[in-house]
The first five atom37 places (N, CA, C, CB, O) and aatype in JSON, in Angstrom:
{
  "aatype": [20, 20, 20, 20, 20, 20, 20, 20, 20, 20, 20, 20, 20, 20, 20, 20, 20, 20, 20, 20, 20, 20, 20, 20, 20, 20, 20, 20, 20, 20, 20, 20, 20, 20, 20, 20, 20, 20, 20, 20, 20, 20, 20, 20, 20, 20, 20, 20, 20, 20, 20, 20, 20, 20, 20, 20, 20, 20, 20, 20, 20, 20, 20],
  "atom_mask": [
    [1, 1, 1, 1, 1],
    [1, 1, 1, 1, 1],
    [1, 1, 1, 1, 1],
    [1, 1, 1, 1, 1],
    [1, 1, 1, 1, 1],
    [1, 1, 1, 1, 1],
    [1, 1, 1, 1, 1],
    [1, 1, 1, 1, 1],
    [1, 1, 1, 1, 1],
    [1, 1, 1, 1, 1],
    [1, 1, 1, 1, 1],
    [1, 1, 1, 1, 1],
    [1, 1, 1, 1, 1],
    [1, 1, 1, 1, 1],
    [1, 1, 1, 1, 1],
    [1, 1, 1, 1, 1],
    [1, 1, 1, 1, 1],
    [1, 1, 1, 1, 1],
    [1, 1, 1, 1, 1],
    [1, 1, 1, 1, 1],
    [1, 1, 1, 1, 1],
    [1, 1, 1, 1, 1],
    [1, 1, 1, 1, 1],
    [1, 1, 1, 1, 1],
    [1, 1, 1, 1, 1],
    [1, 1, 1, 1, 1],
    [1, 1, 1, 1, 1],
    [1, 1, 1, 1, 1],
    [1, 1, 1, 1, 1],
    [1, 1, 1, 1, 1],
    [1, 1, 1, 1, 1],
    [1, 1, 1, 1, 1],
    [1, 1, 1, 1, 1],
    [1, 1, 1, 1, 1],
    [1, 1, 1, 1, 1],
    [1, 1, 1, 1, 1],
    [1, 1, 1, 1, 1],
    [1, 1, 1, 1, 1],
    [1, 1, 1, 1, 1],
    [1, 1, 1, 1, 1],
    [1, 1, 1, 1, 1],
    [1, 1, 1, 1, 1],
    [1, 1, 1, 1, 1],
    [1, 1, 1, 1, 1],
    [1, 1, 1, 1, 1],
    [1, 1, 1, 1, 1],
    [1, 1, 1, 1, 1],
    [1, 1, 1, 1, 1],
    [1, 1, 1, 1, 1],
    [1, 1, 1, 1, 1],
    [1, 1, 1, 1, 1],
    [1, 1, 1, 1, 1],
    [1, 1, 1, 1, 1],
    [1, 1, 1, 1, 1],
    [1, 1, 1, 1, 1],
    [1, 1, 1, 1, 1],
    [1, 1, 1, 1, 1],
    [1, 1, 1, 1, 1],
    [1, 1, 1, 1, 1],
    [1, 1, 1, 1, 1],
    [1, 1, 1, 1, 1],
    [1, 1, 1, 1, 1],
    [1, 1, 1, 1, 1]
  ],
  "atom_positions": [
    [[17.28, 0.64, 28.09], [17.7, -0.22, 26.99], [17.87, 0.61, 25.71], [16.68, -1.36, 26.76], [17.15, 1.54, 25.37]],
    [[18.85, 0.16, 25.11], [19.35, 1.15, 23.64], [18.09, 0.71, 22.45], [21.37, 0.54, 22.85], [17.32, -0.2, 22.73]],
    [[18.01, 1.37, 21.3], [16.7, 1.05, 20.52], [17.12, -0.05, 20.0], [16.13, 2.06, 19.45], [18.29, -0.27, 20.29]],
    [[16.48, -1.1, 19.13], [17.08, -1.7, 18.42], [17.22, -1.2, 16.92], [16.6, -2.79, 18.59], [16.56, -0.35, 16.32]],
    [[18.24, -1.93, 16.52], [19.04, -1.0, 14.86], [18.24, -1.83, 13.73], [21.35, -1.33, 14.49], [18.15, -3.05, 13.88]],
    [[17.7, -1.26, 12.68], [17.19, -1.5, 11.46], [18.36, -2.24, 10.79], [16.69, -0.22, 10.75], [19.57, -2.01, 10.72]],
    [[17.45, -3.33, 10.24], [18.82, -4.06, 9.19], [18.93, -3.17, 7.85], [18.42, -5.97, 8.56], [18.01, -3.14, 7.03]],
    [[19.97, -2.53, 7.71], [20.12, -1.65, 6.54], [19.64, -2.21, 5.07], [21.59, -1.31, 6.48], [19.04, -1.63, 4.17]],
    [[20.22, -3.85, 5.19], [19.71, -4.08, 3.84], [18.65, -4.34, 3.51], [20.15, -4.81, 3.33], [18.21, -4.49, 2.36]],
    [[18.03, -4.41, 4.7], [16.12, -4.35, 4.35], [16.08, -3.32, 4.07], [14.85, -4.57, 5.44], [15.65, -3.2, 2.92]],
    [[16.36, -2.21, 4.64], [15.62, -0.88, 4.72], [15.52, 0.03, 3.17], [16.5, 0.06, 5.91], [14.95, 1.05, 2.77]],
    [[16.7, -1.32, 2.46], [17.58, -0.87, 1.04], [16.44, -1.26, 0.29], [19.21, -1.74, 0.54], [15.94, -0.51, -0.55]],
    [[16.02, -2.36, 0.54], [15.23, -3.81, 0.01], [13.85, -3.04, -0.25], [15.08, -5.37, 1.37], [13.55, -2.66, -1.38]],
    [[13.16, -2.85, 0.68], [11.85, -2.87, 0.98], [11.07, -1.4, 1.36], [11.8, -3.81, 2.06], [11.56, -0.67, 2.22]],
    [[9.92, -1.06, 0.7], [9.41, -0.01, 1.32], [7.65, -0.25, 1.77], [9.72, 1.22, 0.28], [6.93, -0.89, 1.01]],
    [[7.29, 0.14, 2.63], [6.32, -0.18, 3.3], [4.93, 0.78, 2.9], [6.83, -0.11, 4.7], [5.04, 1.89, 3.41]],
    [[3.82, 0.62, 2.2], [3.25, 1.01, 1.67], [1.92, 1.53, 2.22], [3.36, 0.35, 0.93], [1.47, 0.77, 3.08]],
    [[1.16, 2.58, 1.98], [0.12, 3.18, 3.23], [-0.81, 2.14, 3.71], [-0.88, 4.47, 2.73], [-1.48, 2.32, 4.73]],
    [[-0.89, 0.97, 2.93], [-2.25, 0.21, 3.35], [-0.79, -0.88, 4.31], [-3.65, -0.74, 1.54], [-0.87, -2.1, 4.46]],
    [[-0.01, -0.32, 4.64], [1.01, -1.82, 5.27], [1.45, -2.89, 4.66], [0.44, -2.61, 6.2], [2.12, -3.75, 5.24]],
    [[1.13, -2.94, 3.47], [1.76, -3.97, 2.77], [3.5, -3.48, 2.18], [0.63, -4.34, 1.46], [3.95, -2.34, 2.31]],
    [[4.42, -4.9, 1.4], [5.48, -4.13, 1.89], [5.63, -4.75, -0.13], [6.73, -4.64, 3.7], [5.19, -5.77, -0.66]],
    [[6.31, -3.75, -0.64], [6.81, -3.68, -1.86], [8.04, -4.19, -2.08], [6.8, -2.55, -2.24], [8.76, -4.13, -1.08]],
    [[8.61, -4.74, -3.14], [9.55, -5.42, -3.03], [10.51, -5.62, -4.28], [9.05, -6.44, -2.56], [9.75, -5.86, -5.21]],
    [[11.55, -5.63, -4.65], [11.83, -5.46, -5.89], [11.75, -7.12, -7.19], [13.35, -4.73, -5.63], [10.72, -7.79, -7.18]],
    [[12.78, -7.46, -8.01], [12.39, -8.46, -8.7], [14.11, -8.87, -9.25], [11.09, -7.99, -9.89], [14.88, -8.09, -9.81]],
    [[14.35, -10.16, -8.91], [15.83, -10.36, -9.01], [15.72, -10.68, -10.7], [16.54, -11.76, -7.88], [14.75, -10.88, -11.43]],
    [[17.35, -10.6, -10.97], [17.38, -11.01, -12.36], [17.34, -9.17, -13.2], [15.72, -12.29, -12.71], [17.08, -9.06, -14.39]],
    [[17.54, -8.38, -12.63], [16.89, -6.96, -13.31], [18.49, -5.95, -13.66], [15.56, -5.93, -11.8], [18.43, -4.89, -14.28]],
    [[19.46, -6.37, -13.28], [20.4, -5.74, -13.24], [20.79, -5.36, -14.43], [21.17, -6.26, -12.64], [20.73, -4.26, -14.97]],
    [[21.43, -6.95, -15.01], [22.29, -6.4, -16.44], [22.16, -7.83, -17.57], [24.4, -5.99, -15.98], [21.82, -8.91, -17.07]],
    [[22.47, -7.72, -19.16], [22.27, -9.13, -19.63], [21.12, -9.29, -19.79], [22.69, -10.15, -18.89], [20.79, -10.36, -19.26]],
    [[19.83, -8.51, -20.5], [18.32, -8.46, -20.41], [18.27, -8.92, -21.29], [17.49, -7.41, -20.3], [17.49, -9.87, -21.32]],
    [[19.0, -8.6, -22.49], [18.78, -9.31, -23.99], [18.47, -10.98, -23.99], [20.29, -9.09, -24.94], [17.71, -11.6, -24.73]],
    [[19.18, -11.4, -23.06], [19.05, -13.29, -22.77], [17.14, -13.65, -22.33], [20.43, -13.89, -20.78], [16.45, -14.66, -22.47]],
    [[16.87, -12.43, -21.84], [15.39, -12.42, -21.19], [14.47, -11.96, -22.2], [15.22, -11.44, -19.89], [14.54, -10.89, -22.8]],
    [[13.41, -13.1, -22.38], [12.21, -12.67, -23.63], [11.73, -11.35, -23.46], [10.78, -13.6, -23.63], [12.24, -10.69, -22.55]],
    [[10.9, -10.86, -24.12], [10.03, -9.38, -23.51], [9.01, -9.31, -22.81], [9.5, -8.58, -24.38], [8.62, -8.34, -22.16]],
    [[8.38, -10.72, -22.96], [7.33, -11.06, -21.99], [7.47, -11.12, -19.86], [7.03, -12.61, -22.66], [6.7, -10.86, -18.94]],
    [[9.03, -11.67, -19.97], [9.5, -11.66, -18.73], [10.35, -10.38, -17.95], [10.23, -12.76, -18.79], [10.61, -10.32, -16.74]],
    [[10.7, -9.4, -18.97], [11.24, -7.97, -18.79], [9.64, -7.47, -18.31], [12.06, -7.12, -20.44], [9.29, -7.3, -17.14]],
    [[8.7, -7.27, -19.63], [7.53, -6.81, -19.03], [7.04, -6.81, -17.28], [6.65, -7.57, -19.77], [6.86, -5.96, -16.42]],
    [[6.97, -8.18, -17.37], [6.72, -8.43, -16.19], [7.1, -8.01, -14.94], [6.83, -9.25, -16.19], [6.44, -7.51, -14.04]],
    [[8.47, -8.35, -15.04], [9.01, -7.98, -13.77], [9.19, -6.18, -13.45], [10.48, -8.78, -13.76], [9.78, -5.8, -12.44]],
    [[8.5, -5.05, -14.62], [8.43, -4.21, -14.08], [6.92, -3.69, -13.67], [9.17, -3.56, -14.72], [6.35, -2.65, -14.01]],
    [[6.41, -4.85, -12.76], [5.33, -4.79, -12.71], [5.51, -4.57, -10.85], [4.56, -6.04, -13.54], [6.05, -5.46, -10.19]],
    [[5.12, -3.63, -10.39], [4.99, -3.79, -8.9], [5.39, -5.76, -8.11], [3.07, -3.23, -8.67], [4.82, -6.7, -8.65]],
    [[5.94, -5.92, -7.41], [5.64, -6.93, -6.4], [5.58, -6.53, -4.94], [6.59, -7.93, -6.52], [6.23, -5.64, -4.38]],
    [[4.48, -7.55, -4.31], [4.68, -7.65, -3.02], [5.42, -8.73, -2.37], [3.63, -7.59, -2.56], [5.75, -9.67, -3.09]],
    [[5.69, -8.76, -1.27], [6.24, -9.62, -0.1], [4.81, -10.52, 0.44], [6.97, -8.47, 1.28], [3.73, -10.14, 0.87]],
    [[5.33, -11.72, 0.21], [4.11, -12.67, 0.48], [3.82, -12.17, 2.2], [4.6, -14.65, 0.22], [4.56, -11.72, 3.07]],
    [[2.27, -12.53, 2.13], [1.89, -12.5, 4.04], [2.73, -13.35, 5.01], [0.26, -13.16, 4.41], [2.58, -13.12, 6.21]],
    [[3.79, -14.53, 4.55], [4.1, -14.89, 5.84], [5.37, -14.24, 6.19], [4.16, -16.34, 5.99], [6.07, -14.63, 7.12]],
    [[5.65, -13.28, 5.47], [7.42, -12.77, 5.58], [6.63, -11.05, 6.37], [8.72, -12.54, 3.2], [7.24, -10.62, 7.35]],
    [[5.77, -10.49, 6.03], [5.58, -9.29, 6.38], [5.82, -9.28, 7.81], [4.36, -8.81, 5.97], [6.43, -8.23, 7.96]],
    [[5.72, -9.73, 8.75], [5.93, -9.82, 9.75], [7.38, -9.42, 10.37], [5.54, -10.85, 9.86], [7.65, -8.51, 11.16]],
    [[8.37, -10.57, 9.65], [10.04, -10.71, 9.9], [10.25, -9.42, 9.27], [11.01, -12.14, 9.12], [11.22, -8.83, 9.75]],
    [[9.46, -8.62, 8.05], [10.11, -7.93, 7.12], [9.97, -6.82, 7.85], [9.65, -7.94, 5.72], [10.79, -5.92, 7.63]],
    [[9.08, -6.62, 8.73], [8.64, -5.63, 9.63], [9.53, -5.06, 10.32], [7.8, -6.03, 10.42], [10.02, -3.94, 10.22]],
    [[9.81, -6.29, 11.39], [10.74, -6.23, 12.24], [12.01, -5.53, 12.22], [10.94, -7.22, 12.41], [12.45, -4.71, 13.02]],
    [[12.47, -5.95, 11.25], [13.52, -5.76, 10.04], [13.89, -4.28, 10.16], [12.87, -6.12, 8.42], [14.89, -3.75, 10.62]],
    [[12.66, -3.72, 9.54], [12.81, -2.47, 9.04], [12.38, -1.32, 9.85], [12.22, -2.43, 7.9], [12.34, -0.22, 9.3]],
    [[12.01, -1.46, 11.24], [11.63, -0.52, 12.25], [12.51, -1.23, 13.27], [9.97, -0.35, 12.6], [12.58, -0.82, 14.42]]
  ]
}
């Protein structure tokens, strides 16, 4: 049987971190920040994770 293929745009998406948890980015970050307070810029350059019930699919995904 052939391997199975990584979904690229996860692999774009997501990086998988030594303790296995999976990092994740924060929508809204592109362009047009000025419309966004500083409190919510702050924020979102704050690490996120991928909630526990997606790590699984996100897994899959990406191996």
């Amino acid at each position: 049987m052939p391997k199975m293929k990584s979904v690229k745009g996860a692999v774009k998406r997501f990086k998988v971190k030594k303790n296995g948890q999976i990092k994740r980015g924060t929508a809204n970050r592109s362009h047009i920040l000025t419309k966004q307070d500083a409190q919510t810029r702050r924020e979102q350059n704050a690490p996120k994770l991928v909630a526990k019930v997606d790590v699984k699919n996100i897994k899959a995904m990406i191996n």
